[in-house]
N, C-alpha and C positions, 0 to 999 in steps of 0.2 A: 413583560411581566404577566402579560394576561396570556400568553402558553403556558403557563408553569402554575402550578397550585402554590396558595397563596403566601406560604413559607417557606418555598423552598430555597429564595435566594442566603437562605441563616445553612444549609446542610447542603447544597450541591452546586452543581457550576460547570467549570470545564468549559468548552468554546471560547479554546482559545485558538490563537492565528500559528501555530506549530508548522505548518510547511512552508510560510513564507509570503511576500509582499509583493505587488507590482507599482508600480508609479508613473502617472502620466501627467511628467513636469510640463508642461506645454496648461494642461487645464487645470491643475493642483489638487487631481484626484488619486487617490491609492486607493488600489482593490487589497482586500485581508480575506481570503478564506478563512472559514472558521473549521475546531475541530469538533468533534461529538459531544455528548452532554454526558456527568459521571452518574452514575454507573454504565459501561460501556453498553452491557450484554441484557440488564433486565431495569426496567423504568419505573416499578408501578408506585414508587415516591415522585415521582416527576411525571405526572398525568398533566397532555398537551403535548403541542407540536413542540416546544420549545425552542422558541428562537432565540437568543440565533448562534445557535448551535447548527454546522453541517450550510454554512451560509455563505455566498458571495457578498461581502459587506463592498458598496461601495462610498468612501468618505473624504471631506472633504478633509487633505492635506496639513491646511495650515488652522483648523478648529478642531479636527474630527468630526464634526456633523456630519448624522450619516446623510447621503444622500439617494441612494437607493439600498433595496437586496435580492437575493434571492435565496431559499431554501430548497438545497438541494433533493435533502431528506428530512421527513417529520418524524420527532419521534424517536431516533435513528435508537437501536435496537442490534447493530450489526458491526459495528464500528464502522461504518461508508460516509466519514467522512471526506473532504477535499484532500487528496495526497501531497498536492503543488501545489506552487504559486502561480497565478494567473497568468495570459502572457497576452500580451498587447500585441492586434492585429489591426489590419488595414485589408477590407475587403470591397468588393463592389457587387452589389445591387441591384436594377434597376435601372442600370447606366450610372451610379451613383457610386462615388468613393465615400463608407463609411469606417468612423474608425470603433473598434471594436474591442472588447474583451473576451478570450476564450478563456474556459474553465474546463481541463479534464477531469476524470470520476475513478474511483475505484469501480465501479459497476459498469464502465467500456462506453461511457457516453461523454461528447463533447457536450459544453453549452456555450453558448455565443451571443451575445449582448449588445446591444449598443454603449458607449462607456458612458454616455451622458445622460441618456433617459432609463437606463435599466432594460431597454425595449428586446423581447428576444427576435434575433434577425431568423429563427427557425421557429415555429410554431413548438411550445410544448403542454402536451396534452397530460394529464394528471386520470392514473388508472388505479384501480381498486385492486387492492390486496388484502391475503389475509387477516384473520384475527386470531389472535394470541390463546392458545389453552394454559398458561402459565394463570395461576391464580392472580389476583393483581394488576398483571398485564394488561395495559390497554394501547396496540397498535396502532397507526394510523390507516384511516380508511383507504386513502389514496398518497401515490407520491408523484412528481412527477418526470416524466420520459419525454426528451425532445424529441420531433417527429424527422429531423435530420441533424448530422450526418448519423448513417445507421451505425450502431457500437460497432468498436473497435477489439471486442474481446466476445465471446460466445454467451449465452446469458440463460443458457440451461443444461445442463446434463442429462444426458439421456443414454438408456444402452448401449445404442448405435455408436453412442462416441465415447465411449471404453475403450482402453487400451487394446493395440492389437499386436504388439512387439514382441510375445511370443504366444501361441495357444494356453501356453500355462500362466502366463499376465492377464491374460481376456479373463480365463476363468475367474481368478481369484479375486479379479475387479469385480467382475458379474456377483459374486456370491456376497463379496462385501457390501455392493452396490444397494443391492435389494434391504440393506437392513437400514440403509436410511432413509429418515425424512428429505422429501425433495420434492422440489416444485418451480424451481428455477429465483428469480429476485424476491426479495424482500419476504421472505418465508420466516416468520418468528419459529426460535429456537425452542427444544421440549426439553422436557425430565426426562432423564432414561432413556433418549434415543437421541442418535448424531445427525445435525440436520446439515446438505453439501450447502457450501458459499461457492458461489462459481459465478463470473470471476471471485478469485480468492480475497482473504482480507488484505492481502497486497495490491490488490489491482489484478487486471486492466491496469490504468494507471497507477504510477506509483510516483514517489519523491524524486526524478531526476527532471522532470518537466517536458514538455514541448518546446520545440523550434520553429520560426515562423521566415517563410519566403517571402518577403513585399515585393518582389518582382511579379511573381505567380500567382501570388494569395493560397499556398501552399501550408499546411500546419504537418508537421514531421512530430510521429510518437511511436516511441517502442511499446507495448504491451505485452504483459504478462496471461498466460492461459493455464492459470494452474487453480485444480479445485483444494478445499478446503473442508473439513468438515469441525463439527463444532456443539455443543449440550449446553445445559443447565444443571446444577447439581443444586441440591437442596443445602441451603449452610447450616452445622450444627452452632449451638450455641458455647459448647463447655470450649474451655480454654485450654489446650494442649498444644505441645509443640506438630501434631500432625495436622489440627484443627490452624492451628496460626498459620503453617507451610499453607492450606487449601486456601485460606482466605488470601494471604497477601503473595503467592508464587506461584499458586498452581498454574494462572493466568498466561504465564509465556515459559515458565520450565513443565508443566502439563503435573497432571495428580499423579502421576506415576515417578518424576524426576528425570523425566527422558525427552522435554519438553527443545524447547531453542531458547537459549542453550539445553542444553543436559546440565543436568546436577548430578547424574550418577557416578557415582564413584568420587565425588569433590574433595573428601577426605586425603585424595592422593595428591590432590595439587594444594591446599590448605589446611588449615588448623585450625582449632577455634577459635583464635585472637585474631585469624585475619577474616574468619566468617564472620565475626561480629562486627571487624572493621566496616566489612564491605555494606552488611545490612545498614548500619549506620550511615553509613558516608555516602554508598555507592559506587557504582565501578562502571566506566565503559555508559552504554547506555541503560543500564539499570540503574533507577532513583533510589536516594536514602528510603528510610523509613523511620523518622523522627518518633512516627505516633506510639510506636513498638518502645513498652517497659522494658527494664533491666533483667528481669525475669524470664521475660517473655522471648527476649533475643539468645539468650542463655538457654532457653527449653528449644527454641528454634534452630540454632545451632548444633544441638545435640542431635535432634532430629535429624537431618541433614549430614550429618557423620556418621552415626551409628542406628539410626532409625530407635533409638529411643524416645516413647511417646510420652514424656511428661505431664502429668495433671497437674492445671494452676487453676488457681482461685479465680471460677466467675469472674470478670469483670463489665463494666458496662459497655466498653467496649467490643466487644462478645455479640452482646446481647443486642445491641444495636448494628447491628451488621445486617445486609439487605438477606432478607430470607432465600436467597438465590446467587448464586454465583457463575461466574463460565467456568469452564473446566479445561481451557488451554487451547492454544492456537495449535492444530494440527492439520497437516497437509495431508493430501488424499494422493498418498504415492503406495507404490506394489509394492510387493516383498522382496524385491531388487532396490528398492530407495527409486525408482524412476516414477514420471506421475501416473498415474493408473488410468488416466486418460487417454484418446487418439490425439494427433501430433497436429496441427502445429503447438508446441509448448510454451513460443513466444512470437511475436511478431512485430517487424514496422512497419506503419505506418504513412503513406503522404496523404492528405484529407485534403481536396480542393475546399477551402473556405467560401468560396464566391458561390457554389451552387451546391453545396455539400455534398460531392460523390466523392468516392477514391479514385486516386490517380493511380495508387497503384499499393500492392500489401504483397509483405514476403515472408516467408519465416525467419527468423533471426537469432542465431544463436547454436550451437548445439555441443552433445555430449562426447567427448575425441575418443573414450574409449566405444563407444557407440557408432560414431564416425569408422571407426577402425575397420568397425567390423562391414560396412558400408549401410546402416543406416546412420546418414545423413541430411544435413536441415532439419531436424526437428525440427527448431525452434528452442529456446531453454527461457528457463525467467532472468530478468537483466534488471539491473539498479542504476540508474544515472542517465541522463538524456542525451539527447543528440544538441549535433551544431549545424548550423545549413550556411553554407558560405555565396558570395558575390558569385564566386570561379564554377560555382555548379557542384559542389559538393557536400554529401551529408556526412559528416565525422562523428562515430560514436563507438565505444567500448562497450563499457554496462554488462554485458552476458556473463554469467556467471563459472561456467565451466570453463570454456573455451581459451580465458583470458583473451581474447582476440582486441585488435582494435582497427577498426573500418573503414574504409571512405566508400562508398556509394554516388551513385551517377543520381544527382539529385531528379531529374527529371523521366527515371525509366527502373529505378530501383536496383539497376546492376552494381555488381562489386566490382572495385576499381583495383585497389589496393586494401590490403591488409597488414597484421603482425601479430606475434602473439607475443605478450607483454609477461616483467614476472610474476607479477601479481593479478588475479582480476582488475580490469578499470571500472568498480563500481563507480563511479562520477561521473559527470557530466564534463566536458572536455571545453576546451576555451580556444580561440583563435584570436590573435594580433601581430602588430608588425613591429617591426624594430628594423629603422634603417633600410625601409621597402622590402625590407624579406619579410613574409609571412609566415608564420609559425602555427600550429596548433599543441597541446599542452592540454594532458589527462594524470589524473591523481588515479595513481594505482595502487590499492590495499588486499584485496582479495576480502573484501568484508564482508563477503556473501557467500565465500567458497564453502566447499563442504569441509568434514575434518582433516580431510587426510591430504589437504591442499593445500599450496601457500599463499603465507599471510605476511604482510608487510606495509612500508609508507614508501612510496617512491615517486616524484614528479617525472614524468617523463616527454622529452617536447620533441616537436618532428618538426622540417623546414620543408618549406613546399615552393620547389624548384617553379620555374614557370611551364615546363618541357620534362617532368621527371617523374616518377615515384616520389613519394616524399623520404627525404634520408632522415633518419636516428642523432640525434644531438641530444648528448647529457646535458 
């Protein structure tokens, strides 16, 4: 309460636990990441760190009492909150077996904890950032950065590392490049100019999680390398159907309708009875919107079909809207849709937990018609984690283009075996037995592919011989 101005708990909130739980029935602790605090993008009604928001909560199981935290970000201002659920480790020390909690970051940093005292088993040092030119705004001075293991994903963009996949990609990065704000983390966002998020608002880490080796004390994680960029727009007040679109859509369909999704052209695949449905109801991972009059959904609607910009009567609703809004998650790709960056575009990860250095990092992923042409390995960005098994192997899909699905020599990073699936395996993959066979088992949807890819639900399990490839079972 005493981060937060002294009202706010009646008009804002958010920080809630959205990517999920860990549990260490043995001590009857559960870790809860938390997520960011609302308004994503601009705070200046929520002056303070605001905890806890952006927080490893650890509590106790069978009261809730918390009994430790940690904040990862003060403030948060970028959407960087926790992507994952936690994942429970066992490392050594000092000659000392302790047991631990690891937390990944969207901004490429692990953190690592002891589970009982909160104690970080890696020193984390809290460094000074900028201050905000938004009116309002007030950033936080410092946030902080574990002094090991070093990130997993790059943590500033620079010239050098602009795209170099063809002469005419370099340029057109370069020329883009210069028109933004940039400064590497935690750089608050301006008016009228795009400032990069690198790692992207996806991560570094994202929602498929980390895998943990207790043989090795090994932590296995894909990571994304892709920049982002990203504004402020000033909110108007009057109430139209183009003003309601910026307030409540421009945020992930972008102010143009070209966002992710697109809304361009939506008139082709609906009507206004099902665009009214969906504002109401919701679809897929897009939420209702209750707060939205009869009117209002109606002039929104219209919008969004035939770009007619209805005027409606002021409301207070209007009018109480934060004077600032984002203006859309958009990725910092070339004029080819590829990232406008230098390659690797994604990677995995092995992180020795016991001394925090890397065991070893690959590129992972990459684009086949790109491939084709023989640049390969990028790297691409991937959704869903890895498995690390008994037998020495890492199982993981996730890559977006490729559809691929993996097995990797846990101990050297080599590929062992592959397949290419029909669908992307955005998810994370499972392994068990049945009857001493062993199986592994990925959910494959294509829920990250691009448009012109396919999409679908399909369970697909593989048996893993003792002496073999693993063979294909429906």
């Amino acid at each position: 309460y005493e981060t937060w101005p002294k009202d706010a708990w009646q008009y804002t909130g958010s920080a809630n636990n959205w990517p999920g739980m860990a549990l260490d029935e043995k001590r009857g602790i559960v870790f809860a990441p938390t997520g960011s605090a609302a308004d994503d993008f601009y705070g200046a009604n929520r002056a303070g760190d605001n905890l806890y928001s952006d927080t490893l909560l650890a509590l106790d199981a069978a009261t809730g009492k918390r009994l430790w935290n940690f904040q990862a970000v003060k403030h948060d201002i970028w959407d960087r909150d926790f992507p994952s659920p936690p994942t429970l480790v066992t490392i050594k020390q000092n000659g000392k077996r302790i047991d631990a909690v690891a937390q990944t970051s969207k901004q490429g940093w692990v953190f690592l904890f002891d589970r009982v005292t909160g104690k970080p088993l890696f020193p984390i040092e809290y460094k000074k950032y900028p201050a905000s030119d938004i009116p309002g705004e007030v950033a936080a001075d410092t946030q902080p950065l574990p002094t090991k293991p070093a990130p997993y994903s790059r943590q500033a963009l620079t010239e050098d590392l602009l795209t170099n996949r063809t002469p005419e990609a370099h340029q057109w990065a370069l020329n883009e490049f210069r028109k933004f704000n940039n400064g590497g983390q935690f750089v608050p966002f301006r008016v009228g100019q795009e400032t990069i998020i690198f790692p992207g608002f996806d991560g570094g880490a994202e929602w498929g999680g980390s895998a943990f080796d207790p043989e090795t004390g090994w932590l296995y994680l894909n990571a994304n390398e892709m920049a982002w960029r990203a504004s402020l727009a000033e909110n108007q007040t009057e109430n139209s159907g183009r003003q309601l679109y910026l307030r409540n859509c421009a945020v992930c369909h972008g102010d143009d309708l070209k966002g992710n999704p697109s809304l361009d052209g939506v008139g082709a695949k609906h009507n206004a009875n099902a665009i009214t449905n969906i504002i109401r109801q919701g679809a897929g991972r897009m939420p209702a919107f209750p707060n939205l009059q009869a009117n209002e959904v109606t002039a929104l609607a219209q919008y969004l079909l035939s770009g007619e910009n209805k005027e409606l009567a002021n409301n207070a609703a209007a009018a109480n809207q934060p004077k600032y809004r984002f203006t859309g998650y958009k990725k910092f790709l070339d004029a080819e849709g590829y990232p406008a960056i230098a390659t690797p575009w994604g990677t995995l990860n092995a992180i020795n937990l016991n001394t925090g250095e890397y065991a070893w990092k690959i590129p992972f992923g990459e684009y086949p018609e790109l491939a084709a042409k023989g640049m390969k390995d990028t790297g691409s960005e991937s959704y869903g984690g890895p498995v690390v098994t008994a037998g020495g192997l890492v199982f993981i899909a996730a890559t977006n283009f490729d559809r691929k699905f993996r097995a990797f020599d846990k101990a050297t990073g080599k590929l062992l075996w592959e397949t290419t699936l029909p669908f992307a395996g955005n998810a994370t993959p499972a392994t068990y037995e049945v009857n001493g066979k062993q199986f592994v088992v990925v959910h494959a949807t294509g829920g990250k592919a691009r448009r012109d890819e396919p999409r679908g639900s399909i369970f697909i399990a593989f048996a893993l011989p003792d002496s073999a490839a693993p063979k294909k079972r429906n």
